[in-house]
C-alpha positions as CSV (number, residue, x, y, z in Angstrom):
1,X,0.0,0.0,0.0
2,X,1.5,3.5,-0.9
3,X,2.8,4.9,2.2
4,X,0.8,8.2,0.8
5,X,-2.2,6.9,2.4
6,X,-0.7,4.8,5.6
7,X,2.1,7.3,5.9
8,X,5.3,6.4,7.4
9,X,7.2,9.6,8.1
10,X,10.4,10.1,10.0
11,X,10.9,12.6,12.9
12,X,13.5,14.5,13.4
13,X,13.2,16.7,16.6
14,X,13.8,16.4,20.0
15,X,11.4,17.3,23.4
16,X,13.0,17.2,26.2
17,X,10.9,16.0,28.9
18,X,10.9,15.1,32.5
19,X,9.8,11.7,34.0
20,X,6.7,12.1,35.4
21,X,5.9,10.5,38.8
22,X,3.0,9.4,40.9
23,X,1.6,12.1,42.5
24,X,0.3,11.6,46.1
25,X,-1.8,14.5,47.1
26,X,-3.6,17.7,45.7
27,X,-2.5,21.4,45.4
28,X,-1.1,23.9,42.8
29,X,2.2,23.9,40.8
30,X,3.9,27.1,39.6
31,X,1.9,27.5,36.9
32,X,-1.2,27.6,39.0
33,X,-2.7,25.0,37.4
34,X,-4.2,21.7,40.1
35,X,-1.7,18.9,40.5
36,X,-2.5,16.0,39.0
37,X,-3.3,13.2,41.3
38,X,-2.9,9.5,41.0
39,X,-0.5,7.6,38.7
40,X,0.5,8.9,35.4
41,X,2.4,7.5,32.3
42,X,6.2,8.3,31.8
43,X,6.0,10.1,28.4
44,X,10.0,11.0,28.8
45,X,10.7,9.2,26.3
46,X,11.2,10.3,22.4
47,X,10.9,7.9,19.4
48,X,13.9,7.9,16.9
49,X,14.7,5.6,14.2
50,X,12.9,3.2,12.1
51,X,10.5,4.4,9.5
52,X,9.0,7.5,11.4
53,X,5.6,7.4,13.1
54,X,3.1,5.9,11.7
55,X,-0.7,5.6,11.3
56,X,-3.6,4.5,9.2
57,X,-5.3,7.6,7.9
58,X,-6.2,8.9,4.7
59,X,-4.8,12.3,5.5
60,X,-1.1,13.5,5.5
61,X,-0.5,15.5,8.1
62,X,0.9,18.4,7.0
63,X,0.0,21.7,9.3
64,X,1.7,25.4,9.1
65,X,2.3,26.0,12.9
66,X,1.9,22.7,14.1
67,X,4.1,20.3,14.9
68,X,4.3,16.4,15.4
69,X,5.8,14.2,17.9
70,X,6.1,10.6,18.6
71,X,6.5,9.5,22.5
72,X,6.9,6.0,24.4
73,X,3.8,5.9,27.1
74,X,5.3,3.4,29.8
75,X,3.8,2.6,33.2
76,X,2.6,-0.4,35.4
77,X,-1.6,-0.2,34.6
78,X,-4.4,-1.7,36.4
79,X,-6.9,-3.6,35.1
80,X,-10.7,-3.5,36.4
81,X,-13.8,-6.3,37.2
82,X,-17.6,-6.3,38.0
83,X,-19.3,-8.5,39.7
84,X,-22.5,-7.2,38.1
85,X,-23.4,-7.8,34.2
86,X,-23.1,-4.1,32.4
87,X,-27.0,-2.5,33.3
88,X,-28.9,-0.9,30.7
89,X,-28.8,2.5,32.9
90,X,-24.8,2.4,32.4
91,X,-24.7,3.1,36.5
92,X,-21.6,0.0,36.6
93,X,-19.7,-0.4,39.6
94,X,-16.0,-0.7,38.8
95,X,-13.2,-2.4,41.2
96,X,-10.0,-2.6,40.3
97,X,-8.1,-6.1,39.9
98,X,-4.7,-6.8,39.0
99,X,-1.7,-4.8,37.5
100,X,0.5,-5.3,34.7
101,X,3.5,-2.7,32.9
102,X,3.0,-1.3,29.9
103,X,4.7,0.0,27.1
104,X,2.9,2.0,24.3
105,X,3.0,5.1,22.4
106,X,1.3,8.1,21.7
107,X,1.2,10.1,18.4
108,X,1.2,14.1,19.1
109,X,-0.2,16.7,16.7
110,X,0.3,20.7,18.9
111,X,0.8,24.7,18.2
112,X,4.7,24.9,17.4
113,X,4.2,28.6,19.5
114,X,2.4,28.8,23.1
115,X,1.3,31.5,21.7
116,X,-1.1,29.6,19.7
117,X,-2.0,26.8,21.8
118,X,-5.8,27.1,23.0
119,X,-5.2,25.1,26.5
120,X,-7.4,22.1,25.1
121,X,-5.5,18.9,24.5
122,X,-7.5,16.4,23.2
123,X,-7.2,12.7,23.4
124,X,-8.4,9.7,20.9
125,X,-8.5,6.9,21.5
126,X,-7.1,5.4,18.2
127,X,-9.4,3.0,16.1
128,X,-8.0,-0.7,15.7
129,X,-11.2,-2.2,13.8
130,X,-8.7,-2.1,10.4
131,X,-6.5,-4.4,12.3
132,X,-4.3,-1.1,12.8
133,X,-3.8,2.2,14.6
134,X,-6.3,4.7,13.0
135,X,-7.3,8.1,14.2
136,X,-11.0,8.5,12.0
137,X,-11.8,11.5,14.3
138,X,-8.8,13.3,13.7
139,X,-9.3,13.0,10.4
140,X,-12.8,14.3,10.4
141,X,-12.2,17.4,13.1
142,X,-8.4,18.6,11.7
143,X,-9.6,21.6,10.3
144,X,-11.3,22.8,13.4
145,X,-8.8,21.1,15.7
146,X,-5.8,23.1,14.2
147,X,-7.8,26.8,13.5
148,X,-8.5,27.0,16.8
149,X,-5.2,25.8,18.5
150,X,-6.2,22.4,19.8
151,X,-3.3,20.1,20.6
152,X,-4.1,16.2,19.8
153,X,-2.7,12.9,21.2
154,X,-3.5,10.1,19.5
155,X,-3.3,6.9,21.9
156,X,-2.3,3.3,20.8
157,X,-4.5,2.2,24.0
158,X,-5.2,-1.6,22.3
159,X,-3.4,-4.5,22.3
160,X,-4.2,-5.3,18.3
161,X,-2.4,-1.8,17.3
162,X,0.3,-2.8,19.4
163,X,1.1,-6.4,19.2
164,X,-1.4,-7.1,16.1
165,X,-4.4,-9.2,15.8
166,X,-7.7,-9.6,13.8
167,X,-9.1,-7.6,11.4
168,X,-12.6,-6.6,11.7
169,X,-13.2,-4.0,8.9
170,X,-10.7,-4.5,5.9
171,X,-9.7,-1.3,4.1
172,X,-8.4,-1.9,0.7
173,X,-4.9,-1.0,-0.2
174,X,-4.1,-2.2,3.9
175,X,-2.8,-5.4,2.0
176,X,0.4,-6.6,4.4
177,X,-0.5,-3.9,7.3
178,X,-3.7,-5.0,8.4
179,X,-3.1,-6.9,11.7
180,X,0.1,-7.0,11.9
181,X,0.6,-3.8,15.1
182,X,3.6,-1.7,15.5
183,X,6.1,-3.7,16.9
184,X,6.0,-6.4,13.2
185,X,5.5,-2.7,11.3
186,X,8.4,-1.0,12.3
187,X,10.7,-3.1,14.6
188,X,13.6,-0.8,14.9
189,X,11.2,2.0,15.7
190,X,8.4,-0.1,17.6
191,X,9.8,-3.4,18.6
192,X,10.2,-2.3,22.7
193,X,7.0,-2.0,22.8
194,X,4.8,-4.1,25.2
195,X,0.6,-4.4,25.8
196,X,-0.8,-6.2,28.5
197,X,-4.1,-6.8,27.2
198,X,-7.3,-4.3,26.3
199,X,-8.0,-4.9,30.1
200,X,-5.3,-2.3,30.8
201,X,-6.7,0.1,28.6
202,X,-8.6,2.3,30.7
203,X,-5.8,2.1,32.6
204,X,-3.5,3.4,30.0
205,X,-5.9,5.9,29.1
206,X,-6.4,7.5,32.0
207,X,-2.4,7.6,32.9
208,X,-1.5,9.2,29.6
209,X,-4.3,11.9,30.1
210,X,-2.9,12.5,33.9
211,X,0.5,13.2,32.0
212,X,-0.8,15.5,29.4
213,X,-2.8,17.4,32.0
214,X,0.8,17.7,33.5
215,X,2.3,19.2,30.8
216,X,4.4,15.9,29.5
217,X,5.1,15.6,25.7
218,X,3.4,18.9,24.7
219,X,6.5,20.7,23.9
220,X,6.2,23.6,27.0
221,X,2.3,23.8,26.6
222,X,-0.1,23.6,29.9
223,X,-3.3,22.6,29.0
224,X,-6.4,24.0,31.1
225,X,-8.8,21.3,29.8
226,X,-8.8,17.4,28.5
227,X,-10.7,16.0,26.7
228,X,-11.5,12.5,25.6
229,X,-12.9,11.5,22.2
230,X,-13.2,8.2,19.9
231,X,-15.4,7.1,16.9
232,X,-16.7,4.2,16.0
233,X,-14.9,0.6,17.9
234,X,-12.8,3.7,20.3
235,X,-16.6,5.1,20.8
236,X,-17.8,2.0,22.4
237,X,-14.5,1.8,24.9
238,X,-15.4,5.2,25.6
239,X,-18.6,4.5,27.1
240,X,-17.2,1.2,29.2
241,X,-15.1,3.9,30.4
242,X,-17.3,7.0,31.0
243,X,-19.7,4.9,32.9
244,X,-17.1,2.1,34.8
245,X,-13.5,3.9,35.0
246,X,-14.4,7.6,35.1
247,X,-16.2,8.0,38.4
248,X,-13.2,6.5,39.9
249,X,-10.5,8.2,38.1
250,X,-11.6,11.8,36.8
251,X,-9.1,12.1,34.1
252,X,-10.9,13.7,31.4
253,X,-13.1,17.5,31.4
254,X,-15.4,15.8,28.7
255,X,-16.4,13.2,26.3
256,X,-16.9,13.6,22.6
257,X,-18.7,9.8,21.9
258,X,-18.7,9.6,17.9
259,X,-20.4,6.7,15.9
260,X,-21.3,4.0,19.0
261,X,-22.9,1.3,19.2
262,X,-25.7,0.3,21.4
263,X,-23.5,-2.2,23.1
264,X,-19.9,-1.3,24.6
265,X,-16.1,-2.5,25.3
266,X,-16.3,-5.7,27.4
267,X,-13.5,-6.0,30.1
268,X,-11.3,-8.8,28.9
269,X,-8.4,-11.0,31.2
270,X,-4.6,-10.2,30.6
271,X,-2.9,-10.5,27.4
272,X,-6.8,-10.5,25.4
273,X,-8.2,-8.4,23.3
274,X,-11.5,-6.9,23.3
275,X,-13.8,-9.1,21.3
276,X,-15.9,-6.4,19.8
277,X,-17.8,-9.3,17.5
278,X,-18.8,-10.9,20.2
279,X,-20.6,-8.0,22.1
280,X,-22.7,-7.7,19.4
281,X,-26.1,-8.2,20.8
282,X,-25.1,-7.2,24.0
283,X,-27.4,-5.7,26.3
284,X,-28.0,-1.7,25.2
285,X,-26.9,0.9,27.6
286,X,-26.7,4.4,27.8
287,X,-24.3,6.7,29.0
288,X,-24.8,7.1,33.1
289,X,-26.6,10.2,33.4
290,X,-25.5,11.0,37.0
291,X,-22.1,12.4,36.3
292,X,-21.7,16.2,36.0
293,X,-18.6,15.5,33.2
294,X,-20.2,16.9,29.7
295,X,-20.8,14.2,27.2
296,X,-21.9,15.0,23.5
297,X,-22.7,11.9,21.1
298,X,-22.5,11.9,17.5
299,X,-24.5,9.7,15.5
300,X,-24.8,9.0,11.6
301,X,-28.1,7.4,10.5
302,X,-25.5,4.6,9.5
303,X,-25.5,3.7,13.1
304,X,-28.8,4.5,14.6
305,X,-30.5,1.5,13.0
306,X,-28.7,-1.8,11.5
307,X,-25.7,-3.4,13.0
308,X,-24.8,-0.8,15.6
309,X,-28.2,0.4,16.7
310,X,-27.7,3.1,18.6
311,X,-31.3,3.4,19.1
312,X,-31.9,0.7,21.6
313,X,-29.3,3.1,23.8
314,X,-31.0,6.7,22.5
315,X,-31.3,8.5,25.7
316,X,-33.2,12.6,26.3
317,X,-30.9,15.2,26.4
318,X,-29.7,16.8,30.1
319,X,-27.3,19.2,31.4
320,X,-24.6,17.4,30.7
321,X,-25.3,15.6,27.6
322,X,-26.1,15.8,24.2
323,X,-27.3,14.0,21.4
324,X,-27.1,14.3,17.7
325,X,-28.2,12.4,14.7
326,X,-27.8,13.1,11.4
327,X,-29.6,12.5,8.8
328,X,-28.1,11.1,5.5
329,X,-24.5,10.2,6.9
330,X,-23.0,6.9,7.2
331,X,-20.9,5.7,9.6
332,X,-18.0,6.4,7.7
333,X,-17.7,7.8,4.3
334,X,-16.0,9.2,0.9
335,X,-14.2,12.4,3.3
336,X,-12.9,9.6,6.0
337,X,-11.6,6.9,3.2
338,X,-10.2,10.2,0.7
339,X,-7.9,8.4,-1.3
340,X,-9.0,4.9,-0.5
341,X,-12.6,5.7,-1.8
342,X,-11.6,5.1,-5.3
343,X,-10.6,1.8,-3.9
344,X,-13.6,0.5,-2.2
345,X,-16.1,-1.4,-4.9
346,X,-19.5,-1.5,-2.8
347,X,-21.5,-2.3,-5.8
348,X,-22.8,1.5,-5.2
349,X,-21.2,4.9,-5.0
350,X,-20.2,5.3,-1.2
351,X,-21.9,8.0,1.1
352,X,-20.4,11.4,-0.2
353,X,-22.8,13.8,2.9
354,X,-21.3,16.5,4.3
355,X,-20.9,15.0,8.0
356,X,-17.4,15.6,9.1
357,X,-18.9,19.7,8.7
358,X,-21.4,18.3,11.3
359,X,-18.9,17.1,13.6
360,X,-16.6,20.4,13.4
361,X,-19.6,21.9,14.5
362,X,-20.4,19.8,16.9
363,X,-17.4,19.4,18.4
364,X,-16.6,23.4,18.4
365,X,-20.3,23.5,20.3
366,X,-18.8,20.7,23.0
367,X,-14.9,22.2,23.2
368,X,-17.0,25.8,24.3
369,X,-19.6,23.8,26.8
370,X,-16.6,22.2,28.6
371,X,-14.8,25.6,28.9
372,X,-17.7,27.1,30.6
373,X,-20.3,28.0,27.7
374,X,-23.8,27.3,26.9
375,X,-24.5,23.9,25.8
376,X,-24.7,22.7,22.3
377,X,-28.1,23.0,20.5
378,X,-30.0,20.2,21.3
379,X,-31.1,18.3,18.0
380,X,-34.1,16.6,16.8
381,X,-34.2,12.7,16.6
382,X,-34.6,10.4,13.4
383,X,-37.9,9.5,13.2
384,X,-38.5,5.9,13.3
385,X,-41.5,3.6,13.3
386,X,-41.1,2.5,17.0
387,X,-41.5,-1.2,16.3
388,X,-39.2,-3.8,17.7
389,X,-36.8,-3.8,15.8
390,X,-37.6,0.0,14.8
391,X,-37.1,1.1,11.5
392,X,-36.5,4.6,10.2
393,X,-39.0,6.2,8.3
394,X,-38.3,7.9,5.2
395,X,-40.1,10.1,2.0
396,X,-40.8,8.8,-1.1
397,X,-37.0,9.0,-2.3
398,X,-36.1,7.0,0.7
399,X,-34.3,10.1,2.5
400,X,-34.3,9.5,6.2
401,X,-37.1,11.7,7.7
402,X,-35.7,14.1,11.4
403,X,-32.5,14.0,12.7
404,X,-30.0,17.2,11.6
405,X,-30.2,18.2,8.0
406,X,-28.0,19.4,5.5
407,X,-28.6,20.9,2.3
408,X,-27.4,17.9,0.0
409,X,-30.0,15.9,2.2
410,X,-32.9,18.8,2.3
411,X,-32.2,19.8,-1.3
412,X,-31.0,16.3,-3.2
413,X,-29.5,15.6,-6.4
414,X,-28.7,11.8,-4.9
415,X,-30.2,9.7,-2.4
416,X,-28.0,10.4,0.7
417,X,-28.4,6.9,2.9
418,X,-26.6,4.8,5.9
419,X,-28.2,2.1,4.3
420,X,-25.2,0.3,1.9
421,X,-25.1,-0.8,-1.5
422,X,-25.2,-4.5,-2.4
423,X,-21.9,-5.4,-1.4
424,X,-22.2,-7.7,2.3
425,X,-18.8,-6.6,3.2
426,X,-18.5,-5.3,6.8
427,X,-16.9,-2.2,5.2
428,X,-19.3,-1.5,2.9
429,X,-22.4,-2.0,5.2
430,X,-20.7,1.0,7.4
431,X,-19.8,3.1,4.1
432,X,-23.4,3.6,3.3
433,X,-24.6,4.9,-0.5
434,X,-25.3,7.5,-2.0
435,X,-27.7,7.2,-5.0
436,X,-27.8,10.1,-7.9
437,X,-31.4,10.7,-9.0
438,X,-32.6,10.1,-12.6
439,X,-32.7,13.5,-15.0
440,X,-36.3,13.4,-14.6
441,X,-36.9,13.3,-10.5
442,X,-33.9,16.4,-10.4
443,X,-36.3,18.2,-13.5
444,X,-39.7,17.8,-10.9
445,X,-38.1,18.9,-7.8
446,X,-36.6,21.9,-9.6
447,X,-38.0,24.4,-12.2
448,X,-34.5,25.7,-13.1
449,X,-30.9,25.9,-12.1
450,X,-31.7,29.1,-10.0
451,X,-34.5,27.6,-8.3
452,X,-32.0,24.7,-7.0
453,X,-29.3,27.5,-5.9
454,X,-32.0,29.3,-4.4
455,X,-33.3,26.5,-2.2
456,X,-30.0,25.1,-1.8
457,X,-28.3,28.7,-0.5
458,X,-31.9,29.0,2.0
459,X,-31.3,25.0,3.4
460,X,-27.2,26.6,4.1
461,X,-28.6,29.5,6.0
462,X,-30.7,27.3,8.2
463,X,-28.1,24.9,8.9
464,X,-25.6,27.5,9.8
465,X,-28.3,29.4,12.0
466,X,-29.4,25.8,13.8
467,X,-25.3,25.8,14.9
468,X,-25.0,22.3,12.9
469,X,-22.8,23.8,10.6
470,X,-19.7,26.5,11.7
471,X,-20.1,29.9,9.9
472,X,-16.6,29.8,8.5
473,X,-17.5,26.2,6.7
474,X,-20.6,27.6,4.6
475,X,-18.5,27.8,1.4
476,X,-17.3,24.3,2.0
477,X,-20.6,22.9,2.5
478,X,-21.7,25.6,-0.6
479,X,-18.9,23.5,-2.9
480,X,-21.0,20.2,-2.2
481,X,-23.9,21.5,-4.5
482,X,-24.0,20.8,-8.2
483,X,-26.3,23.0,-10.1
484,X,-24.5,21.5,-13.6
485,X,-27.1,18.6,-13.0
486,X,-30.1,20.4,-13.3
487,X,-31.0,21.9,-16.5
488,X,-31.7,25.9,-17.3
């Protein structure tokens, strides 16, 4: 696979950094910011050699102002038990268990200049469902993440990016990556590296977010807020850990939950992996609702019905959480796969909506509500039939009916859909389909190119107004009609 798409880059600066210890007690530091308590990772460590850091995306990172580091995350981690099956109210009582060292990495993305830094660092929890370190939310926030002076860690948290493993979703052109982790990727970069098991995870997590909030790895910077986020598999390890880990451990401001499923993470013995197949038909649950932390959740209409069902775990909105679904998005799409879209034969054109300009919003909306502001706008549900298993319900082209809109989806050339093409791959039932309408059903919705322009520039306004879409992404989200395909 062309290392233009799975990029393998070479670093070549230093941080100097200071081992960080286990902090005992609470209090202030000279930079007036709360000591962190509890143990933390030692992020001291630099990565040289090899082939340069790498991870599965489809962008290259490339950033004026920014800069990007690779560090070892080391630490003894902890593991955790119940002694109660995971209730559907997501009120789990964690204990801890047994403790085993770790070695990982994480993958660093901040401002070159404090000058520039915002104070928010935020943490993913890097996707391993392509048998490989991925960072899917990265690639869908970048734009928003790097104008407004975000730093981001990327964290290898499970075993299969590590140490390798099996491949869930396979992503063409991953041909002789796919499962095989760091350490067989890279050996003279990667091969000191040592996971315990997705058990430790949390663990992991929450030490490497304990670091951060320290200052480790971040070049100088001090952040004021962290903040945790993960799409898709990483979404569903994020909710074991917003409702089991986080009341004991307090490591994160807030949770951005992208693209769950109804069921979550299972805790797993040492040296096993999660198995994510076999939670499927798990019992749902929701994210607790007595924590004050602030939780948004972002949902395609991909994953509220189907394999991933959301649904059975849809919960009202409070004053700490927030839900979103969006209507004619997939679970991941044409934006997230970029060069590997012209790759992936689904039978069908792939879904092409406009979603990732959701999530900038949303998360902009979230980043502000953890620092103190209003909450994000809450948002209307799909409508669905409310049968068991529901179904959603749709018009007469078959566009989902609720949820958020966006012009492409309130004023269509194509049927926008979560629901995939013919293809039964796993990857293509996630990648949705987007459908162009016949010559004639674009020539009865519109009596002329300015009347599509028109209705299209009105449906822009109202998305930008709702908050769904950022102000400063309208001509983006402009450059997604097509007025070519309707006629004078």
């Amino acid at each position: 696979m062309s290392r233009s798409i799975f990029r393998m880059k070479s670093v070549f600066f230093g941080i100097t950094a200071s081992i960080l210890l286990a902090l005992s007690g609470c209090g202030d530091d000279d930079s007036g910011q709360p000591a962190v308590v509890g143990t933390a990772a030692d992020l001291s460590e630099e990565f040289s050699g090899g082939n340069g850091p790498f991870i599965g995306s489809a962008l290259v990172f490339d950033a004026p102002g920014y800069v990007e580091r690779e560090h070892v995350a080391a630490g003894m981690a902890t593991s955790y038990k119940t002694s109660e099956p995971f209730s559907a109210d997501g009120r789990w009582t964690f204990e801890t268990d047994d403790t085993a060292s770790y070695r990982t990495r994480i993958l660093v993305r901040r401002p070159d200049n404090a000058a520039d830094f915002s104070g928010t660092v935020v943490v993913e929890w890097l996707n391993v469902s392509g048998g490989l370190d991925a960072d899917p939310d990265f690639a869908s926030l970048a734009e928003e993440l790097i104008r407004q002076g975000h730093a981001w860690v990327g964290v290898s948290a499970q075993l299969i990016g590590v140490e390798g493993g099996p491949v869930l979703v396979v992503a063409p052109g991953a041909e002789g990556l796919a499962g095989e982790g760091l350490k067989k990727l890279d050996p003279a970069r990667y091969g000191t590296l040592d996971h315990p098991g997705d058990g430790y995870s949390f663990d992991i997590f929450t030490q490497i977010a304990r670091a951060l909030r320290n200052g480790e790895a971040l070049g100088g910077l001090r952040p004021n807020h962290v903040l945790a986020l993960g799409e898709s598999q990483s979404a569903m390890a994020l909710v074991t850990y917003y409702n089991g880990v986080h009341p004991l451990e307090r490591a994160f401001d807030g949770f951005f939950v992208h693209s769950r499923a109804s069921f979550s993470l299972p805790l797993v013995g040492p040296g096993e992996f999660a198995d994510l197949a076999g939670a499927l038909g798990g019992v749902p649950a929701i994210l607790r609702t007595d924590s004050d932390t602030p939780v948004l959740e972002l949902q395609s209409e991909g994953d509220v019905t189907g394999l991933l069902s959301s649904i059975s775990a849809r919960q009202d909105d409070t004053d700490t959480f927030r839900l979103w679904e969006v209507a004619g998005a997939a679970h991941a799409d044409a934006h997230l796969l970029g060069p590997i879209a012209a790759l992936t034969d689904c039978g069908a054109a792939i879904n092409d909506a406009p979603f990732h300009l959701v999530a900038k919003a949303a998360f902009r909306h979230f980043e502000e509500w953890v620092r103190g502001g209003q909450p994000p706008p809450s948002a209307p549900r799909l409508d669905d039939d409310a049968l068991d298993p529901p179904t959603l319900l749709r018009d007469d082209d078959g566009i989902a009916l609720g949820g958020i809109r966006t012009p492409p989806v309130d004023v269509p050339l194509d049927l926008l859909s979560g629901e995939p093409g013919p293809s039964p791959d796993l990857i293509c039932i996630l990648l949705g389909s987007t459908t162009p309408f016949t010559a004639e059903r674009i020539a009865a919705l519109y009596s002329s190119r300015a009347d599509y322009e028109q209705q299209y520039a009105t449906a822009t306004e109202e998305a930008i107004a709702a908050g769904f879409v950022l102000e400063v992404d309208r001509e983006t989200l402009l450059a997604f009609s097509d007025p070519s395909r309707v006629a004078n």
